[in-house]
VOTIKOL-688625 format. One line per field, with one value per atom (N, C-alpha, C): residue number from 0; residue in three letters; atom name; y, x, z. Coordinates in pm, 1 decimal. Atoms other than C-alpha are relative to their C-alpha. Layout:
<nodes>
num [NUM|...];
residu [ALA|...];
atome [CA|...];
north [Y|...];
east [X|...];
up [Z|...];
</nodes>
This chain:
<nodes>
num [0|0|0|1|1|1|2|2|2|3|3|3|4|4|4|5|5|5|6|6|6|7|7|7|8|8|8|9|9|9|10|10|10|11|11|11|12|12|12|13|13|13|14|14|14|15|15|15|16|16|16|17|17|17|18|18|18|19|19|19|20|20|20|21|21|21|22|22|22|23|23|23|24|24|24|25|25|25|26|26|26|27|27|27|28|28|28|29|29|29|30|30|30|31|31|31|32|32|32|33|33|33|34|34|34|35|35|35|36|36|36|37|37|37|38|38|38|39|39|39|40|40|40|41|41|41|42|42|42|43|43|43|44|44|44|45|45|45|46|46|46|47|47|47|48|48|48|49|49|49|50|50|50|51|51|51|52|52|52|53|53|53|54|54|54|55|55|55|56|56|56|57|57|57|58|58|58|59|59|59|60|60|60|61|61|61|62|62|62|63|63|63|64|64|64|65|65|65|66|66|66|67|67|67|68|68|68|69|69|69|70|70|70|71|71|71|72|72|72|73|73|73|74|74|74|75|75|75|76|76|76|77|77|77|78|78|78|79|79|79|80|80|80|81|81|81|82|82|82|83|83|83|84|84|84|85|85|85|86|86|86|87|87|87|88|88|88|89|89|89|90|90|90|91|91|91|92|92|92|93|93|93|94|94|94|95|95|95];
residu [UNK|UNK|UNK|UNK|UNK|UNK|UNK|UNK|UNK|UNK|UNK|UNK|UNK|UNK|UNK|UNK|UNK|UNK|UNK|UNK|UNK|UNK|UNK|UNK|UNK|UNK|UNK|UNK|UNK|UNK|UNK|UNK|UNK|UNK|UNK|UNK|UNK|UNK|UNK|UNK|UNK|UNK|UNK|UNK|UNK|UNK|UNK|UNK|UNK|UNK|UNK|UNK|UNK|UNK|UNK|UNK|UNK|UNK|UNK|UNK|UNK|UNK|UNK|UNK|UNK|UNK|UNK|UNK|UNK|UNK|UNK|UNK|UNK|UNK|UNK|UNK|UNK|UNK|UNK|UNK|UNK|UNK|UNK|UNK|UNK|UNK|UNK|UNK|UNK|UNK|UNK|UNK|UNK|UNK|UNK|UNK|UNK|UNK|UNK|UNK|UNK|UNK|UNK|UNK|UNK|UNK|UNK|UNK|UNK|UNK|UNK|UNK|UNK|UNK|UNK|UNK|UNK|UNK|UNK|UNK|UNK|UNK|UNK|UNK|UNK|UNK|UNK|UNK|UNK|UNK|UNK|UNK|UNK|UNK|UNK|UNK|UNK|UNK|UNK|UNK|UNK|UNK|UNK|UNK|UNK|UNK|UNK|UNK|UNK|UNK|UNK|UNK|UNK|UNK|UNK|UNK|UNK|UNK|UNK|UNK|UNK|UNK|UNK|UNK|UNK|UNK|UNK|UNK|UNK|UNK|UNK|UNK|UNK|UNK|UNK|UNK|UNK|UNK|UNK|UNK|UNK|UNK|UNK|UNK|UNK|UNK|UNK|UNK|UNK|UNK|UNK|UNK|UNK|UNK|UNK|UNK|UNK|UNK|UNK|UNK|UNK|UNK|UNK|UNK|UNK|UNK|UNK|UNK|UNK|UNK|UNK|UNK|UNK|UNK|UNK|UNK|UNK|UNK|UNK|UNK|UNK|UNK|UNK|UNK|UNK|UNK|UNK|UNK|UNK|UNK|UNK|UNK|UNK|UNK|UNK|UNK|UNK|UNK|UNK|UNK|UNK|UNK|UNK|UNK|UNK|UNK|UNK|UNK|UNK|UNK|UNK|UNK|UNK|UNK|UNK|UNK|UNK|UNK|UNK|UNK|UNK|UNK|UNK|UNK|UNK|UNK|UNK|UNK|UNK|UNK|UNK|UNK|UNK|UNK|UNK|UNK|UNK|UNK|UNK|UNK|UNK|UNK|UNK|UNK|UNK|UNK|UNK|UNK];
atome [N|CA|C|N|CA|C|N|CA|C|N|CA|C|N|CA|C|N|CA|C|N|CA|C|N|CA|C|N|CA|C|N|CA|C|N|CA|C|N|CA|C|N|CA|C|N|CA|C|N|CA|C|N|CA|C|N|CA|C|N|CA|C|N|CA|C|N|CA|C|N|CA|C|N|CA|C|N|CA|C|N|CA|C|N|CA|C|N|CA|C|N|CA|C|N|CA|C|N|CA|C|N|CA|C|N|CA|C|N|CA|C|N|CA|C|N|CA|C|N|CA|C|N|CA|C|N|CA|C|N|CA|C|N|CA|C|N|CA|C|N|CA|C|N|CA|C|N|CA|C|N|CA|C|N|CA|C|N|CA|C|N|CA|C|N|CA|C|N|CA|C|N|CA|C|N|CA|C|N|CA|C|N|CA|C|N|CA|C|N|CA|C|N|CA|C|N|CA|C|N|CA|C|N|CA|C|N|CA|C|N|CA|C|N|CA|C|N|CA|C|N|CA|C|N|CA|C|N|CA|C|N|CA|C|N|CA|C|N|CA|C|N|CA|C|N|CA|C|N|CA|C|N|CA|C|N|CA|C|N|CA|C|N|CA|C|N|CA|C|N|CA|C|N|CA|C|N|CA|C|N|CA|C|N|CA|C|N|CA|C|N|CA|C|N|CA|C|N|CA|C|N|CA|C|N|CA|C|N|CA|C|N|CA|C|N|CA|C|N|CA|C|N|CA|C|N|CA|C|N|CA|C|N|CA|C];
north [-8.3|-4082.5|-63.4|31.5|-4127.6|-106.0|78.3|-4431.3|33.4|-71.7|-4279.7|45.8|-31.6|-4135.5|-136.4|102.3|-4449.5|-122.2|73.6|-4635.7|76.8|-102.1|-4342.5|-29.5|-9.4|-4401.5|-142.6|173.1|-4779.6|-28.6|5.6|-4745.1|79.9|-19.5|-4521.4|-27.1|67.5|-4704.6|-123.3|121.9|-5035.7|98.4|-53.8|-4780.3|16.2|-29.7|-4684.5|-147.2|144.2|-5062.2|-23.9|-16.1|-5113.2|46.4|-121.4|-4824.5|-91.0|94.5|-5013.2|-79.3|146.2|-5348.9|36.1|-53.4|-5193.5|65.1|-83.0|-4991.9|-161.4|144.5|-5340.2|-64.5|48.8|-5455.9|64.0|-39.7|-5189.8|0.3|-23.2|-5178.4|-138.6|85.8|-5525.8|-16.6|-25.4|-5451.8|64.3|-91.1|-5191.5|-82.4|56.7|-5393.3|-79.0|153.4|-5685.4|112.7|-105.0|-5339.4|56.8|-59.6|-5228.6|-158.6|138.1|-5603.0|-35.9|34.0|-5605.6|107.4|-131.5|-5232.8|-57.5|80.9|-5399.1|-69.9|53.1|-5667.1|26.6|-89.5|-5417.0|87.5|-61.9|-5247.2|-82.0|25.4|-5329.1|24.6|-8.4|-5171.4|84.2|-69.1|-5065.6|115.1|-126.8|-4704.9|50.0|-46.4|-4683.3|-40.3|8.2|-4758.3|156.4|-188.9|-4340.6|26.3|-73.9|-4139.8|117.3|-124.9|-3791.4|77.3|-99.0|-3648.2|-61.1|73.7|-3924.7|99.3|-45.8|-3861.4|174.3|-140.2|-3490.4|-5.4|-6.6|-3522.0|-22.6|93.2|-3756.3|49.7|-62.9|-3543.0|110.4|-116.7|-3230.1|-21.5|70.3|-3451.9|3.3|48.9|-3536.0|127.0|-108.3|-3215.6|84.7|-33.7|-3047.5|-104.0|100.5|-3340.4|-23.7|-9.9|-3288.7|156.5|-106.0|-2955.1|35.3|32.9|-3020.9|-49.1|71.1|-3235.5|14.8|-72.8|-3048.9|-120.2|66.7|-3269.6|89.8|-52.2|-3141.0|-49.2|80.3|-3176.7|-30.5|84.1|-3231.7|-97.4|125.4|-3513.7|-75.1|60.1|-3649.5|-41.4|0.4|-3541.2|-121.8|66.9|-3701.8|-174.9|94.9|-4054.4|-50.8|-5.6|-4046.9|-29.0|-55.7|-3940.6|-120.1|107.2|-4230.3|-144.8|109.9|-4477.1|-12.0|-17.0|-4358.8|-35.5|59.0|-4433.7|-123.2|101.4|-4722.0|-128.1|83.4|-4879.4|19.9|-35.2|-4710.6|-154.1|134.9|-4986.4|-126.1|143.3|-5255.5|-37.0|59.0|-5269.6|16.4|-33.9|-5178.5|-166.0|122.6|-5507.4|-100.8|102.7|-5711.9|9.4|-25.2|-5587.1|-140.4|88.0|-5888.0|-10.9|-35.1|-5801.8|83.5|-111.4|-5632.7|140.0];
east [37.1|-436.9|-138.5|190.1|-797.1|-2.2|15.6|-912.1|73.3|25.6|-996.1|188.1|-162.9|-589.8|86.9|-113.4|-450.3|-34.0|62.0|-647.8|90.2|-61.7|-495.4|162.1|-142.5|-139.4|3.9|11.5|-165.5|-33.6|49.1|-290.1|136.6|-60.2|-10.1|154.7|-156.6|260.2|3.7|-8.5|145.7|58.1|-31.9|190.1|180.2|-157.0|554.2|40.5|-54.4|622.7|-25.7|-28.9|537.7|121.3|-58.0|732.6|147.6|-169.6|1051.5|-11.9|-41.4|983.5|21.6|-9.6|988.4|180.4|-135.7|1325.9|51.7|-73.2|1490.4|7.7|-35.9|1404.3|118.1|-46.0|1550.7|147.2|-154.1|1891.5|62.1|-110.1|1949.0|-6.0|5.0|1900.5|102.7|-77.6|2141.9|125.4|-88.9|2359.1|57.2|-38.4|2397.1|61.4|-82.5|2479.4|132.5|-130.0|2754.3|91.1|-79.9|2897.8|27.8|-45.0|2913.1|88.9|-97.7|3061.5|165.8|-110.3|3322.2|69.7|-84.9|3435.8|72.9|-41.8|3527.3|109.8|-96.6|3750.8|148.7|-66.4|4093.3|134.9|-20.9|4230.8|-36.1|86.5|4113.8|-2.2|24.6|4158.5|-66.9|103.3|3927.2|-117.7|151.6|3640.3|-34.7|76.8|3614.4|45.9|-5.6|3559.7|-91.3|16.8|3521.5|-94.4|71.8|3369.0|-113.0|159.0|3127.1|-125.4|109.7|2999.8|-26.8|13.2|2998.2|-136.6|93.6|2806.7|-158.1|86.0|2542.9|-100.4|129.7|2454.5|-46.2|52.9|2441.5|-138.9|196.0|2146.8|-99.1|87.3|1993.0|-57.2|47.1|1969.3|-130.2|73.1|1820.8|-133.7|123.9|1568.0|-70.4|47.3|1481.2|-82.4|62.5|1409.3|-191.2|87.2|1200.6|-131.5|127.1|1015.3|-83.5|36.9|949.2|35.5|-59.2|1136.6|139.2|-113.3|1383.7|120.8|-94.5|1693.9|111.4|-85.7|1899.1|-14.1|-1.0|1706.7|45.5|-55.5|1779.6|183.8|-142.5|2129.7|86.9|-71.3|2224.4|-56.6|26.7|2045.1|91.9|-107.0|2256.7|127.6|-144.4|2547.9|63.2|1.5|2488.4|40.9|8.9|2419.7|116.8|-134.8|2732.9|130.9|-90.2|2958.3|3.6|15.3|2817.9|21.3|-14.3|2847.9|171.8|-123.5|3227.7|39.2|-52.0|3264.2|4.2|14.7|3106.1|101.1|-92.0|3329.4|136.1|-157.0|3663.4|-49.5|36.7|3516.6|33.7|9.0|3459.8|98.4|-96.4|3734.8|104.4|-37.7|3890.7|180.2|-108.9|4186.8|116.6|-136.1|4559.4|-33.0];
up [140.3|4918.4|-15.3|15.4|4817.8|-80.7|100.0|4647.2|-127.3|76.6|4331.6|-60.2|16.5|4318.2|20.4|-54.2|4447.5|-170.7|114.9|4127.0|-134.6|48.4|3912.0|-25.4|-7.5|4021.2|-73.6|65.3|3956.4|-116.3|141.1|3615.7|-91.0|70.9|3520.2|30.4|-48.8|3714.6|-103.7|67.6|3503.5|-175.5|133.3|3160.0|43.7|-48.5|3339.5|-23.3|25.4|3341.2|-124.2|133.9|3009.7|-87.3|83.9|2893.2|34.3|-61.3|3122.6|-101.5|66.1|2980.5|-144.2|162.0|2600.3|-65.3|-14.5|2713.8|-2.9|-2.9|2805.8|-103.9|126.8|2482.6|-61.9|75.6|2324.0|-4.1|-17.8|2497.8|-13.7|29.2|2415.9|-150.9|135.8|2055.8|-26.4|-70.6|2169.9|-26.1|-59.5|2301.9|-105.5|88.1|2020.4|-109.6|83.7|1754.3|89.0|-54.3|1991.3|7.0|39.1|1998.8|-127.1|156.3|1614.8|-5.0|30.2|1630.6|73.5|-54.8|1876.5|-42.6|27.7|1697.5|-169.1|112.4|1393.9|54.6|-55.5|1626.7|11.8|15.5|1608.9|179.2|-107.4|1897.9|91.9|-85.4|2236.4|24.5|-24.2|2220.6|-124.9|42.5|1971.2|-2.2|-45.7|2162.9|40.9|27.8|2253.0|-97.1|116.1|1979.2|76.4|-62.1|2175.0|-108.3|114.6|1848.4|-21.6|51.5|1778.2|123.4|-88.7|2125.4|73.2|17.6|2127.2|-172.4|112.1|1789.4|52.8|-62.0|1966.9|99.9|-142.4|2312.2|-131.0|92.2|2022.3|-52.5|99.4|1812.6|128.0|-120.9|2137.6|40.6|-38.4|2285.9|-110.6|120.4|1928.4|-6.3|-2.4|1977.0|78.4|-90.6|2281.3|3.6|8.2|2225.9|-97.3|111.1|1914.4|55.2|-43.7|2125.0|109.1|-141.6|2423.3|119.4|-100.2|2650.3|93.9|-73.8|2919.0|-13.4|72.3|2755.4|84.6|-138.5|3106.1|37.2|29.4|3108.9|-72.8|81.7|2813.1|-50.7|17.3|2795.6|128.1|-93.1|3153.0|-50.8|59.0|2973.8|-83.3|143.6|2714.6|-20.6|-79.6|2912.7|7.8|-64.4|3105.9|-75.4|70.0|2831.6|-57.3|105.2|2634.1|47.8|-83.4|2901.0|49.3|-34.9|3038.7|-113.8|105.8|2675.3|9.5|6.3|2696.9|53.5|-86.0|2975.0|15.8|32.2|2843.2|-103.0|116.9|2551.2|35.7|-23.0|2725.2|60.3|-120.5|2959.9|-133.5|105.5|2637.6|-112.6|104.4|2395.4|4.1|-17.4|2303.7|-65.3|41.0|2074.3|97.0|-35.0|2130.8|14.9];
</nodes>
């Protein structure tokens, strides 16, 4: 890789880090609204709501489109996030 490209990459790897460190914020912003949604729950099988998250990839996708983003991306993000929150709150569910 040529200088010139290697200067290039490094400039938009530090914007990629950025972009991370900004995400990290956001998911523990994230995170502290799904711990209030949690302790509104009563009992643990209504942490899925199959419809919420059917509603959710639907917006996403339509927004992805809108925005010219690849919405397989977005959708498997989403996917990801929606489940991985599934688990945090079955983990943390504290009630009967």
């Amino acid at each position: 890789m040529s200088p010139d490209k290697q200067s290039k990459l490094n400039k938009i790897r530090k914007k990629l880090d950025n972009i991370d460190n900004n995400l990290i914020k956001l998911i523990k912003k994230r995170t502290s609204l799904v711990d209030e949604v949690l302790k509104l729950k009563d009992k643990k099988n209504q942490i899925i709501d199959k419809k919420r998250i059917q509603i959710i990839l639907s917006r996403i996708k339509k927004k992805s489109y809108k925005s010219k983003i690849d919405p397989k991306i977005t959708y498997r993000i989403w996917k990801n996030m929606i489940w991985s929150y599934i688990d945090y709150e079955k983990r943390n569910f504290k009630k009967k």
